[in-house]
Steps between C-alpha positions, in 0.01 A plus 500: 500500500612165695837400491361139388396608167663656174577838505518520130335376159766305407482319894070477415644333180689220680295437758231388282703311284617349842159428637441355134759268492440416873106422404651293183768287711165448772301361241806273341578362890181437568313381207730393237286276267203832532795770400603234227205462383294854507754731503391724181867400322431167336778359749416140381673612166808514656516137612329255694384540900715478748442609840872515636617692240155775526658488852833584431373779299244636809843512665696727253192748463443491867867599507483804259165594680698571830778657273254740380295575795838576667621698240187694513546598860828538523672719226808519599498104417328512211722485169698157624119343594324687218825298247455173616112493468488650136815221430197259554216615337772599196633141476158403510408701203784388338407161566148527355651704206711185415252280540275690248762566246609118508130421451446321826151655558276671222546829371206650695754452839651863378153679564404226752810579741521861434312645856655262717820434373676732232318816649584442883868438370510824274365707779739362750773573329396839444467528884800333553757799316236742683587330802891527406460821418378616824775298670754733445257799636440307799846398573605884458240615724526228717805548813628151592 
């Protein structure tokens, strides 16, 4: 296999969540008020347009995208990149959970923001003990 890609399932699983948030920050830097508007989360719940801000988001997603990516090809880096990725999409669970719980947007948001916000941060964290898990393996294995 090519030294440029994953060499394992949990690699596969970071590079496309990568790529993902890569595609997502894209779409943010580029065309804020089209993400805003047609992105299937019902963003305009959340508050009104503003294209700075969509920016400064494109930014931190673009930022966990190269985290990821990284991660994904290099495992002995992974657990510190994999952490600081999931911290983000965590927080931003967290964030949406608050702002459903304090009634902010309608009830439906729990359902609505399930795929693309509660999942991708359950299933990161997941990868991210995996990933600390195997940190220990690779550091034994590993001569420095």
């Amino acid at each position: 296999m090519r030294r440029w890609l994953p060499r394992d399932g949990l690699g596969w699983l970071l590079l496309v969540f990568g790529l993902g948030s890569l595609g997502n920050a894209a779409w943010m830097l580029v065309d804020p008020l089209h993400w805003y508007h047609e992105l299937p989360a019902e963003v305009p719940d959340f508050g009104a347009f503003n294209p700075h801000f969509v920016r400064d988001i494109g930014c931190a997603f673009a930022t966990i995208g190269v985290a990821f990516v990284w991660a994904a090809l290099v495992p002995r880096r992974r657990f510190a990149l994999v952490a600081v990725g999931t911290f983000f999409y965590v927080a931003h669970a967290a964030l949406h959970v608050f702002d459903t719980l304090r009634e902010a947007v309608e009830p439906g948001h729990w359902w609505l923001d399930f795929p693309g916000v509660y999942l991708p941060a359950i299933v990161l964290l997941v990868a991210a003990l995996i990933a600390r898990r195997g940190e220990g393996v690779e550091h034994a294995t590993r001569a420095d």
